[in-house]
N, C-alpha and C positions, 0 to 999 in steps of 0.2 A: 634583553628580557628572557626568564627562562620561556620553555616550550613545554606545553601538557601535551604528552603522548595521549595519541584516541585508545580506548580501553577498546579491545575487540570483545564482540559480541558473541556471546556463548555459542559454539555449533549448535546446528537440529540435527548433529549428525553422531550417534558413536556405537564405534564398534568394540567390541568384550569379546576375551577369550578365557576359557576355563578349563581345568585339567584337574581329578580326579585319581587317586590311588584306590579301590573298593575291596573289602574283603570277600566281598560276593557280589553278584551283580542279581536283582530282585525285580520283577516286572508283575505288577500283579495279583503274587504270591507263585509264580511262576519264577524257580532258579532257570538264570541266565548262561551261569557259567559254570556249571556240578562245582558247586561250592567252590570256587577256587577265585583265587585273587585277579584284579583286571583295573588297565590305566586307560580310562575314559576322557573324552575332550570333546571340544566344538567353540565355537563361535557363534558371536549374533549382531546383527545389527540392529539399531533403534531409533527410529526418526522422533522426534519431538510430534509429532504429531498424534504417534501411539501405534503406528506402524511397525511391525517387527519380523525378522525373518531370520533363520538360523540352520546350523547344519549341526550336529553329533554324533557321533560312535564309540562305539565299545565292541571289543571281543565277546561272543559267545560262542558258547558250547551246545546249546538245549538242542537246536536242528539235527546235530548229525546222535546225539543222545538218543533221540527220539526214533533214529531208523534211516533221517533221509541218508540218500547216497549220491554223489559225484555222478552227474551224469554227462557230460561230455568234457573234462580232463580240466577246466576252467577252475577250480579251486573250490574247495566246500563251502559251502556258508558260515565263516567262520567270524563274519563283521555285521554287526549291524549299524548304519547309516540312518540319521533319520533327520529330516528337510522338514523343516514347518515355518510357518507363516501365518499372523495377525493382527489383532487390532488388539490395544490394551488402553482404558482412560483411567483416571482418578475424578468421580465426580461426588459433590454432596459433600464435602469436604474429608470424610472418612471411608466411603466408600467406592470400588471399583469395578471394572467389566473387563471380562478376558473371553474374546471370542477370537477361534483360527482354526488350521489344520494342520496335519504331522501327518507325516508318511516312514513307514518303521520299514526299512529297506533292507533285503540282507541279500551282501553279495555272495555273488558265487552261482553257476548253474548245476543245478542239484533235480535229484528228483524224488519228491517228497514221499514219506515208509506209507506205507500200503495204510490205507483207510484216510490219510490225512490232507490236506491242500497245501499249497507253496506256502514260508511263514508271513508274506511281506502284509504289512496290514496298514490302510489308510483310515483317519477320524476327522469326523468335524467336532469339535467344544466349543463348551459355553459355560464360563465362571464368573459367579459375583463374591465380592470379598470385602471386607471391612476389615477392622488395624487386628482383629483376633480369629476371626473364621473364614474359610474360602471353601464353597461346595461348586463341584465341578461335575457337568454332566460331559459325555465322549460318546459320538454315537460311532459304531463300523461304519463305512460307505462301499468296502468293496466284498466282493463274495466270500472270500475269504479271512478271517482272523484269527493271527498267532497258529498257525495248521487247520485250524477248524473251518472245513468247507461249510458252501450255505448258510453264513453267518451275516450276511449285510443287514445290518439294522440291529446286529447286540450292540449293547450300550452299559455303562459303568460309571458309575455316580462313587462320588470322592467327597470325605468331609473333613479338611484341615485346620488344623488349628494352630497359633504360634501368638506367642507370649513373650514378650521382649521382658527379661530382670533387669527392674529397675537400678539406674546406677552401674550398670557391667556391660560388656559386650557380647553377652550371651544371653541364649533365648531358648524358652523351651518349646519343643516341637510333639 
């Protein structure tokens, strides 16, 4: 008699990786890199539960742009690293929630141009989003933001939009 092989059950487990050619690297409306070209990557994990956590970077420029300088021979700030972690669901059938944290890491010991703070900057968010819109709040949590000292608790609201063409695999953004 033949034999039915057991169908294995889908993982709660997967991991994504991504890579990036940019012709400018944009944060904000803040240039990343004085206009100049940059190959971006990272990785994520994603549990089925809606658990997620992830590392990224990208080369910039802006820090040593700005003034900071090399302070003890360890390499300028020339990467930014950035580690975040959250929670995402799909509920309501069209709608979803994105809460977590990012921390914008840039290596290298430096010491930041006169008047400004170190660039590293930590956020909590919080996004609701449906199959066409996603508004996104981001609060600071630490003293510091992008240079600017005594900045815990600015905050920056985002409102995206994305439009799947029907019939094609492109979408307008």
């Amino acid at each position: 008699l033949p034999a039915m092989a057991d169908v294995a059950p889908a993982s709660a487990h997967r991991v994504s990786s991504n890579i990036a050619l940019v012709s400018n690297y944009v944060l904000r409306g803040i240039g990343q890199t004085s206009s100049n070209p940059a190959i971006q990557g990272g990785m994520d994990y994603v549990h089925a539960s809606g658990f997620y956590t992830g590392i990224w970077g990208s080369p910039v420029s802006w820090i040593i742009d700005r003034g900071a300088v090399d302070s003890a021979q360890y390499g300028n700030p020339t990467t930014e690293v950035d580690l975040y972690f959250g929670h995402r669901k799909i509920f309501a059938a069209d709608y979803g929630y994105d809460v977590g944290f990012i921390r914008y890491g840039y290596l290298g010991n430096y010491t930041a141009a006169a008047g400004s703070a170190l660039a590293d900057t930590a956020e909590v968010y919080a996004a609701i989003s449906n199959q066409l819109l996603t508004a996104k709040y981001s609060y600071s949590v630490l003293d510091q933001f992008m240079t600017l000292g005594d900045a815990k608790g600015t905050n920056y609201i985002e409102l995206n939009a994305r439009y799947a063409i029907p019939d094609t695999d492109y979408s307008f953004s």
